[in-house]
N, C-alpha and C positions, 0 to 999 in steps of 0.2 A: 363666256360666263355672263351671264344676265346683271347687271348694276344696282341695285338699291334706284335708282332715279326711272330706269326703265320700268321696273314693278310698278313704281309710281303714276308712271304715265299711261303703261297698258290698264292699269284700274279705272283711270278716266276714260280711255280711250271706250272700257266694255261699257260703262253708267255710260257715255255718250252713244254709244251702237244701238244701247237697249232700248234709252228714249228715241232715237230715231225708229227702232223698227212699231213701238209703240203707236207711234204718230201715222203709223199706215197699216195698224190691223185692225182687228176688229174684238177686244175682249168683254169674253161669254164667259168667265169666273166667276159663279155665283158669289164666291166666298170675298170677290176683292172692289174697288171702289176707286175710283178717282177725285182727291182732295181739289177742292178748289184752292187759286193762288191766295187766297188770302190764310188757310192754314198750313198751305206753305212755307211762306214767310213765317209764323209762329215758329214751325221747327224748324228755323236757322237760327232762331234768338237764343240769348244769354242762359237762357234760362235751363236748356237741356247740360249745362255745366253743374249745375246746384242741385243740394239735396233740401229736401223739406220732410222730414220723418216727420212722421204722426200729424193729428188731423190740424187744420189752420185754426191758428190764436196758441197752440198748445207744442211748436217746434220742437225737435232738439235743438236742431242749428240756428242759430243768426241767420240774416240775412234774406230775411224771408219776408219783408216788408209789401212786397208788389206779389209773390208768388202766392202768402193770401187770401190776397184781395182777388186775383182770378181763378185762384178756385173757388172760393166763395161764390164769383159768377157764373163758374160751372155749375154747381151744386145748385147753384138756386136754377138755371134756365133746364137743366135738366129735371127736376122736379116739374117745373111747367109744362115741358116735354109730355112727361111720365103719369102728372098726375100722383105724385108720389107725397109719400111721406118723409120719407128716409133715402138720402143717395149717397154713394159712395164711390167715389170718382178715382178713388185713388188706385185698384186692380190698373196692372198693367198692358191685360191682352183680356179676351174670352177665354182663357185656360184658367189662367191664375182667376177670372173671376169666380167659376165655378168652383177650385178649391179652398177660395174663399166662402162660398154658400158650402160646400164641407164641413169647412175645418168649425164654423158657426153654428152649424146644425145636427153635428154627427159627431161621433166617434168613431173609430177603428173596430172594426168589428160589424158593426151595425149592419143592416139590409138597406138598399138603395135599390129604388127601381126607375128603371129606364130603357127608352129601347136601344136593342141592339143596333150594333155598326150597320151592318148591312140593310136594315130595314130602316137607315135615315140618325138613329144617333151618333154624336159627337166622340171621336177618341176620349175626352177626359171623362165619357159614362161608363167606360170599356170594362171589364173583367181583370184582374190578377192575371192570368193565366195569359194575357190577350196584350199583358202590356199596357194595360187602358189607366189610365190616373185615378177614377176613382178608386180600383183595385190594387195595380203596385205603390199608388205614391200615399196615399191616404187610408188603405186598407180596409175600403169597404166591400161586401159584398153584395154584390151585381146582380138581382134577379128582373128579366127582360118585362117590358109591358109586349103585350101582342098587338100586332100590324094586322088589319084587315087588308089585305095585299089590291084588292078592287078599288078598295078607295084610298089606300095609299094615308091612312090615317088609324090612330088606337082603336083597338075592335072593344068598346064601353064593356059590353056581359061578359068577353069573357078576361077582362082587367078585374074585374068586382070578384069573379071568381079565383082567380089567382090572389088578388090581397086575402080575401075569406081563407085562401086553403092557408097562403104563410100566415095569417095569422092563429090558425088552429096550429098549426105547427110549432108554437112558440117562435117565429120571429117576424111578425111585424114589421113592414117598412118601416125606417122613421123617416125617411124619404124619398119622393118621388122627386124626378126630374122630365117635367115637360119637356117639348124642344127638342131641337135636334140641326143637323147639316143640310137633310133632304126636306124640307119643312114646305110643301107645296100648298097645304090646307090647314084651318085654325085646330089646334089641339081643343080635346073635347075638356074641358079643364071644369068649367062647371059644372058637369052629368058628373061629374067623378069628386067632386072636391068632399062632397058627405063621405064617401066611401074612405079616402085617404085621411078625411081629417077621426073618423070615429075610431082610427086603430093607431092615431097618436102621430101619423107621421106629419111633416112641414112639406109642404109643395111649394117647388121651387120651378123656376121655367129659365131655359136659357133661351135668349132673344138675340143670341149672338145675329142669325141670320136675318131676323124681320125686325131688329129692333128700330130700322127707319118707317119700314111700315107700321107698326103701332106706334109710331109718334106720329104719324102723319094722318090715321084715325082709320086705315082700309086694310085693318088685315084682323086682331082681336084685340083686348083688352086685360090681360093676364091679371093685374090687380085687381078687376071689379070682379073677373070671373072666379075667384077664388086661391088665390097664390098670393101665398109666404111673402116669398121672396124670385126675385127676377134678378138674373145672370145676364151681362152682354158684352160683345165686341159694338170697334164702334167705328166700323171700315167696312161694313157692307152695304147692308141697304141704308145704315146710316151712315152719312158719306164726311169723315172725319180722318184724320188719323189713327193709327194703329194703336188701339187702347181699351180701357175695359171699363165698366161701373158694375155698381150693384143695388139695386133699390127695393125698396122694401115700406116696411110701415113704421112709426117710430118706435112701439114695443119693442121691435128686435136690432133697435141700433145699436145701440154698446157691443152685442155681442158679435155685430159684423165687424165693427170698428175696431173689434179686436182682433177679430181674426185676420184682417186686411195687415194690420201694424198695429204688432210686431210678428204678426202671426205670417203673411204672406208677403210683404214688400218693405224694403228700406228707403231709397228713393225712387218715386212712383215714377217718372221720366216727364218731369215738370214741362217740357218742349210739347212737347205730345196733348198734356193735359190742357194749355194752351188753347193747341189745336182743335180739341176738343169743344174747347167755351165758344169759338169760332163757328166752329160745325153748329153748335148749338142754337146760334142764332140766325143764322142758315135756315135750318130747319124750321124751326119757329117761321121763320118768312116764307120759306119757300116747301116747306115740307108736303103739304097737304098735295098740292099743284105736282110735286116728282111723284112721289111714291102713287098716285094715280093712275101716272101717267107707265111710273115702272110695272103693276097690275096689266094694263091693257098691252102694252107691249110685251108681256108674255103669256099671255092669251094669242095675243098675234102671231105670233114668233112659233107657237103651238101649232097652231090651227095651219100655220103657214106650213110649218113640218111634217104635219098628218097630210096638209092633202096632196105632198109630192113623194108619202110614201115611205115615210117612216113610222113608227109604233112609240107614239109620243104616250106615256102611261096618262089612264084619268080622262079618254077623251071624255065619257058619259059625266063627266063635272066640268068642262071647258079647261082641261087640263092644270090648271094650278089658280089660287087664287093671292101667289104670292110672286116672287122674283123669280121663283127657278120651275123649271121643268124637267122632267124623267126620259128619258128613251130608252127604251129595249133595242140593242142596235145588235142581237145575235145574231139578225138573217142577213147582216151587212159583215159580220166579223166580230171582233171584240173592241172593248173598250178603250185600250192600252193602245194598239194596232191605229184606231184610228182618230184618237188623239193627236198622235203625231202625224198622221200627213193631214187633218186641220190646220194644224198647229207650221206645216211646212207652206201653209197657201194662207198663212196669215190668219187663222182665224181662233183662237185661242180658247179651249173647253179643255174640260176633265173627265175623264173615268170615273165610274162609278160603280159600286155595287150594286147591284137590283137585291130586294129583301128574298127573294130563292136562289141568289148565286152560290151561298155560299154550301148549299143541298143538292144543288145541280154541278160541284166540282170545280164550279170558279175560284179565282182571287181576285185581290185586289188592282197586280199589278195587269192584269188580260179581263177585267168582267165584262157584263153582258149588258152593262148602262155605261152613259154618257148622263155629265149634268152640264145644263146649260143656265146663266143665269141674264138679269138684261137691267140691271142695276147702273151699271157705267155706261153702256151705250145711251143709256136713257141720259144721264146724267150730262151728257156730252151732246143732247139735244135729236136724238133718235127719234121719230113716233114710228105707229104700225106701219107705213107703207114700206120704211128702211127695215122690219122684220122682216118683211116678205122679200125683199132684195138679199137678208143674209140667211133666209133660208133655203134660198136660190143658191147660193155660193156654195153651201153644206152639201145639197145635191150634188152637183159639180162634181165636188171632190169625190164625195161617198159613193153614191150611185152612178152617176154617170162615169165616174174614174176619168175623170177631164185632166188636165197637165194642171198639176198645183201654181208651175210657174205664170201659166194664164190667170188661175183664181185671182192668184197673188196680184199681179196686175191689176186686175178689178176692183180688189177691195180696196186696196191703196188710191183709185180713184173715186171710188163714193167717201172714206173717209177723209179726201182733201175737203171737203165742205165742213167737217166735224171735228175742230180741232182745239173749240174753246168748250170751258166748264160754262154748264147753263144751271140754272138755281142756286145764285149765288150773289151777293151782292156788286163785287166785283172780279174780271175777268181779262183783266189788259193782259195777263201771259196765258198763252196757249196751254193746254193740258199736261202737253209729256214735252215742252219745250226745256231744256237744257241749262240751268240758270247756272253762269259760272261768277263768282264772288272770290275766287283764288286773286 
């Protein structure tokens, strides 16, 4: 029989396996990031014990003297960030911030439009029927914007056409939701903002996935170009911990601030938020300089993958102009399939829908994309020439059908040089190094 003390130690034993195999692969997760030590240390502090309900100066609880004063410093360097008027730091994830841009801007019932899963939007845009949160959790319904599939971006005439017909129809978006998962190119947000704003709805954008890039100034500008309200995580291309904000303009603060709390959080995960004021400043220093450099490295990383033969989507645009990039890997297999032997040679990507999979009899768990992103390799001090070294490795595996266990060897040898966080002020612990305080 297994002991109470052993559970104990196998728990450490996996957190210590996971960082170790970390430290010799190579992650392609568009969706995930690597904190530098300094927001590290944030989420070991005192502070992920305490609650701070409702916004600083105005608690429930006591003892919120220093918790704040850094949010306060959140709030304002994130404004500097954003360009914003209004920020709202306290959303926990990019879920919760989006039903917060919900619960603020809609009712039940209402039209919301956005695109579908497959064609690059986020679960929490999804349908009732689908399981998706703006439909079961909040109760709105879900009409898609259309995908120009060529360019992997909203097709303008016939979005115009679509809001004209729901609005002849008696129901009107009262919201739109830019943004999305597969976010490769700027949303057309200004061609469209007359259109959405003349039939009353609020445009909102989620920035979960660029919102390091638009702070860094190389991706678009969602508040100048005509948006409400911006949604974000703040663990992708912005490279923080796991957390969320919501900014806007000052008109619509109270009614965010309401719906955040009591509407969507109790205690926002004060460790986190921290971490966040951390990243912020980060960014601020170093931001311009990454997210540049993450641009060109998936451009690289692209181009590197087209020309040994694979169906990187978008070549006729240099295939993305943001962190991630698309593949059609049907004439190699599915998606699902080869995930996982990436994934057994160290090299760590996702599945993906293609915007015709779900027409063509795919799912999610076997489709006909892979997403790749280059977010944390960059982060970790990557340029283009190491693209071209890991799209050599993806060959290997995929096409050539090479022994994973040699891959694996390899990668683990170029990532011996790569093992500190780069765009950060400071870097004395290694990336996925092991930190024990027991």
């Amino acid at each position: 029989m297994t002991s109470n003390r052993e559970y104990y130690e196998k728990t450490f034993d996996l957190l210590k396996t996971h960082h170790k195999w970390f430290q010799e692969s190579i992650p392609l997760i568009a969706s995930e990031n690597v904190p530098s030590p300094a927001v590290r240390e944030a989420l070991t502090t005192d502070f992920g014990n305490r609650y701070a309900e409702g916004w600083p100066g105005e608690r429930v609880y006591a003892g919120c003297v220093y918790i704040d004063q850094v949010e306060l410093i959140c709030i304002e360097l994130m404004k500097k960030l954003f360009n914003a008027e209004f920020v709202d730091v306290r959303p926990i994830s990019g879920v919760v911030s989006n039903v917060v841009v919900y619960t603020a801007f809609t009712n039940p019932g209402d039209t919301m439009m956005a695109l579908s899963i497959p064609c690059g939007g986020h679960i929490t845009m999804g349908k009732r029927e689908l399981g998706g949160t703006a439909g079961a959790v909040h109760g709105l319904v879900v009409e898609y914007l259309p995908l120009n599939y060529e360019e992997l971006n909203i097709d303008i005439d016939k979005t115009k056409e679509r809001v004209e017909k729901l609005a002849k129809a008696g129901t009107p978006p009262k919201l739109v939701m830019f943004g999305g998962s597969v976010f490769p190119f700027p949303h057309p947000i200004r061609e469209l903002t007359d259109t959405f704003h003349e039939v009353g709805a609020t445009i909102g954008y989620d920035a979960a996935h660029v919102a390091g890039l638009i702070a860094g100034g190389v991706f678009q500008d969602p508040l100048r170009e005509g948006a409400d309200v911006v949604s974000l995580s703040t663990h992708k291309t912005f490279f923080g911990p796991q957390h969320g904000s919501v900014l806007s303009w000052e008109k619509y603060a109270e009614q965010i601030k309401k719906a955040t709390f009591p509407g969507m959080v109790s205690n926002h995960h004060l460790h986190a938020l921290a971490g966040v004021a951390i990243a912020c400043a980060e960014m601020l220093e170093f931001g311009k300089e990454y997210t540049r450099q993450i641009v060109k490295n998936s451009k690289a990383l692209g181009q590197a993958l087209h020309e040994r033969g694979f169906k990187v989507l978008a070549e006729h645009k240099g295939f993305t102009e943001s962190h991630a990039i698309l593949i059609d890997i049907t004439e190699q297999g599915d998606g699902g399939t080869i995930e996982e032997e990436l994934e057994k040679g160290n090299i760590i990507i996702n599945r993906n829908l293609l915007p015709w999979d779900i027409k063509s009899g795919r799912h999610f768990m076997h489709p006909g994309g892979i997403r790749l992103g280059t977010s944390e390799v960059t982060r970790l001090g990557m340029k283009e020439s190491e693209m071209t070294e890991i799209a050599e490795f993806i060959k290997r595996v995929v096409l050539d059908k090479e022994s994973v266990e040699k891959v694996k060897k390899d990668v683990a040898e170029l990532r011996r040089d790569y093992q500190k966080v780069h765009y950060c002020f400071e870097n004395a612990t290694d990336a996925y190094e092991y930190t024990k305080i027991r």
